[in-house]
C-alpha positions in Angstrom: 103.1 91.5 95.5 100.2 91.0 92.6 100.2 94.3 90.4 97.8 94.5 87.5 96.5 96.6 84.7 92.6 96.9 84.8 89.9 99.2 83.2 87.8 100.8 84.8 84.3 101.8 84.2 83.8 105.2 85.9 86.2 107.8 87.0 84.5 110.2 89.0 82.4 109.3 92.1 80.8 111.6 94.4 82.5 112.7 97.6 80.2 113.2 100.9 83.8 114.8 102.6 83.5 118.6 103.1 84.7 120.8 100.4 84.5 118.3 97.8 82.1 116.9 95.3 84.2 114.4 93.5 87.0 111.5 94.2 89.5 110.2 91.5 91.5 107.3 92.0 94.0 106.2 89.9 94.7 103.4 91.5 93.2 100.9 93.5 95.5 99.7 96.6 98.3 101.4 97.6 101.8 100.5 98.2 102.3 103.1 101.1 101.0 100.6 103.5 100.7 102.8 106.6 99.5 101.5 109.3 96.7 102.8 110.2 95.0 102.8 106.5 91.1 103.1 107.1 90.8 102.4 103.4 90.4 98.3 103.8 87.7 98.9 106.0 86.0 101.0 103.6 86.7 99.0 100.5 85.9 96.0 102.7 89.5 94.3 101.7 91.4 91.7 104.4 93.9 93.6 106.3 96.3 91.5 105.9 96.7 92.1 102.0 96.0 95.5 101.7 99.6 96.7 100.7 100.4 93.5 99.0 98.5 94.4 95.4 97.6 97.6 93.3 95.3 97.6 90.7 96.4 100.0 87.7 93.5 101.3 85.9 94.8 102.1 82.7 92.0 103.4 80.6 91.3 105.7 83.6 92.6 109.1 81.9 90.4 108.3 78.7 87.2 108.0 81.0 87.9 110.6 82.7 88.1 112.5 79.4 84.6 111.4 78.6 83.1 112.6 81.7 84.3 115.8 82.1 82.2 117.0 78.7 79.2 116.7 80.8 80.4 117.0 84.7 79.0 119.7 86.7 82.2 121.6 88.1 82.9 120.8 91.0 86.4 120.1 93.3 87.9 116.9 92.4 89.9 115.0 95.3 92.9 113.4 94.1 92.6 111.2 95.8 90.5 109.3 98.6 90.9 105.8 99.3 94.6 105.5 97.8 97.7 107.7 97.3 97.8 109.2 93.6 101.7 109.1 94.0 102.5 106.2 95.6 105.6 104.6 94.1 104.2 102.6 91.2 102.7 106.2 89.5 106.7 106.7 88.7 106.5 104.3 85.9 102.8 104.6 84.7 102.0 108.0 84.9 97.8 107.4 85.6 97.7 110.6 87.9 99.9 112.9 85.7 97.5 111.8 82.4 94.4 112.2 84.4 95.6 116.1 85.5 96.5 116.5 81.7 92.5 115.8 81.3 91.5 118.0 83.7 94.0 120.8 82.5 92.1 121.2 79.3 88.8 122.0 81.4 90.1 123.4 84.3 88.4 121.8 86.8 89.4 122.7 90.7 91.5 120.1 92.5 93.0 119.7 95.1 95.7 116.5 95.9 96.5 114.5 99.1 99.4 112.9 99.1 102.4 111.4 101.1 104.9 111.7 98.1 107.8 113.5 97.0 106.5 112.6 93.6 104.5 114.7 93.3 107.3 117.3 92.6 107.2 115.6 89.1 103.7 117.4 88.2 104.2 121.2 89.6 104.6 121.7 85.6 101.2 121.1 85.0 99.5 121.5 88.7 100.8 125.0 88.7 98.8 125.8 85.4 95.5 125.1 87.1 93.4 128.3 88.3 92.2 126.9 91.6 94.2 123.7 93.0 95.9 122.8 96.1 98.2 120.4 97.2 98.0 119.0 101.2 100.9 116.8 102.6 99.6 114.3 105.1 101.8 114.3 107.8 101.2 112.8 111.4 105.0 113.6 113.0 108.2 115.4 112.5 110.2 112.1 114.1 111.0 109.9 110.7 111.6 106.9 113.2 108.4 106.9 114.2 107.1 107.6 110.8 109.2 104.3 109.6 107.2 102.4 112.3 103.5 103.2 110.6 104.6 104.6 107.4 107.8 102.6 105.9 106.7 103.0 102.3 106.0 106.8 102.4 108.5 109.5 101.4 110.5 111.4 104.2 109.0 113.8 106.3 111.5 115.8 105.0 111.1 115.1 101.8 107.3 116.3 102.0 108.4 119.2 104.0 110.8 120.4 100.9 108.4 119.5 98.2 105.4 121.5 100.3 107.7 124.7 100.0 108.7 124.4 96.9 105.3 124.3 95.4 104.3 127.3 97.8 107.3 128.9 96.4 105.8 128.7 93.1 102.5 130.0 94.0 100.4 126.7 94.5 97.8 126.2 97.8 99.2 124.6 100.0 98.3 122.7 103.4 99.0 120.2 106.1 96.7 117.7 106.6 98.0 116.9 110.2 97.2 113.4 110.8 96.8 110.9 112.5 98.8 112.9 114.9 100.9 110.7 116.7 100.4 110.7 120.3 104.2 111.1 121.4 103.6 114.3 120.3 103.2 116.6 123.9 101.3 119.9 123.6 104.4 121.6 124.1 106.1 120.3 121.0 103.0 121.5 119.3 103.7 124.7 118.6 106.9 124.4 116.8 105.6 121.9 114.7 103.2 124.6 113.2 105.9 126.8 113.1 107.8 124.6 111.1 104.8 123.8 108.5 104.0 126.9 108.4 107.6 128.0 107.7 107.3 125.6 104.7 104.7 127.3 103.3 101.2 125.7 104.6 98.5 128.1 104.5 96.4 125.8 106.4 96.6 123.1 108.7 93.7 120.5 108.7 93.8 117.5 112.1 92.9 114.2 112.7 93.1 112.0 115.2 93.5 107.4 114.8 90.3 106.2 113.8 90.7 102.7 115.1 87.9 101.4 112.9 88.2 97.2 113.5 91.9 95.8 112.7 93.7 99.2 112.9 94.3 99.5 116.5 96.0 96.0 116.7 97.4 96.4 113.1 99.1 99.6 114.9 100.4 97.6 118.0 102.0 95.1 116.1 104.1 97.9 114.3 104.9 99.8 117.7 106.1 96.7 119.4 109.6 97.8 119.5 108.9 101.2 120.9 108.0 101.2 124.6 107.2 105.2 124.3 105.0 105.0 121.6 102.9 101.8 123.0 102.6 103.7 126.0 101.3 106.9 124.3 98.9 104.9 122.0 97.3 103.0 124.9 95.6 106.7 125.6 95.4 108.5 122.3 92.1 109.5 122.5 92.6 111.4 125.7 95.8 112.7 124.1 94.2 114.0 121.1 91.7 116.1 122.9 94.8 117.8 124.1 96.7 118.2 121.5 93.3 119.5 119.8 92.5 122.2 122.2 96.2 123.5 122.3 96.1 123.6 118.3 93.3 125.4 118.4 95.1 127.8 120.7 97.8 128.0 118.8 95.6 128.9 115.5 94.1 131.7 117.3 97.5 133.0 118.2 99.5 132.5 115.0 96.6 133.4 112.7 96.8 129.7 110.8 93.0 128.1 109.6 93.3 124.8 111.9 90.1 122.9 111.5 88.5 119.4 112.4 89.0 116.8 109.5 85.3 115.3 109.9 
């Protein structure tokens, strides 16, 4: 595991994903590991050692700072190509420092994360006039989750923290995916029910990208799990399922289920 402090030039970059005009990322790797990460292909880093190193950018919440004199307002995602609360933001505290920054000009935000950590920052997230919070989660089963996600908190855990900072009044939503292809379509609807019951206001899907490496990255990980091996062999068919009945089931429970991409 290499884990290093660096600095980092720029803090803001542009986001093409709908919805939001800028990225910050506090870190650069991410100890979550999931399996199905599409951020090595992105970043162009070796599969085999994304996981294995984070890079700390320390000066991060001062050049942040800087920018936002001048930055246009716009939604910031926090974040895009690594986990803002991942476990090493326990000790250094880049993502809480950065919100601090973006307290003072109010900027809207909204955070994506896998992390019971988060809990830590409701203090300050909740004093924000326009920000959300959206759990990813791909299944209610934590042993499958341990199979592609072994780093990440709980589900849960990410179930309890989701309610507790709708309780308080924060936005907040589901981003459900990947969704794991065990899942039938007649599970589906008590899994809404029960993200729903934890207080997401909206429910965004995804399906496996299998950009190159993922899909036997994923098969290595699902050895041991006949079922799921099975179900992953046809996910895309499966997904087109499971989108059409959430779509049904959005209609019928008046929930905002839309397309990731």
């Amino acid at each position: 595991m290499q884990i290093k402090e660096v600095n980092c030039i720029t803090a803001l970059s542009k986001s093409n994903l709908p919805g939001l005009d800028y990225s910050l990322n506090p870190y650069r790797g991410c100890l979550h590991n999931c399996a199905y990460c599409y951020v090595p292909n992105v970043l162009r880093i070796k599969r085999d050692a994304w996981g294995r190193f984070v890079d700390i950018k320390k000066n991060i919440p001062k050049v942040l700072s800087n920018e936002l004199r001048n930055k246009k307002r716009g939604v910031i995602a926090i974040s895009t190509v690594t986990d803002p609360y991942q476990p090493l933001e326990k000790k250094y505290k880049i993502t809480r420092y950065c919100l601090e920054q973006l307290l003072i000009y109010d900027f809207p935000i909204c955070l994506q994360t896998k992390s019971k950590l988060i809990e830590r920052d409701l203090d300050i997230i909740s004093k924000f006039s326009n920000a959300e919070i959206m759990f990813s989660i791909g299944t209610l089963n934590d042993n499958e989750r341990k199979l592609l996600e072994p780093y990440a908190s709980t589900i849960k855990e990410r179930l309890d923290t989701l309610k507790i900072s709708s309780e308080i009044g924060i936005k907040t939503s589901i981003f459900f995916g990947p969704i794991y292809p065990t899942i039938s379509s007649e599970n589906l609807p008590k899994i809404i029910d029960t993200f729903k019951e934890n207080g997401a206001k909206e429910i965004m899907i995804d399906k496996f990208n299998l950009k190159p490496g993922i899909k036997e990255n994923i098969e290595k990980k699902i050895v041991s799990n006949k079922l799921f091996q099975e179900k992953f062999a046809n996910s895309n068919s499966m997904y087109i399922l499971q989108k059409e009945k959430l779509y049904e089931i959005g209609k019928k429970t008046n929930i905002k289920i839309v397309d990731a991409f």
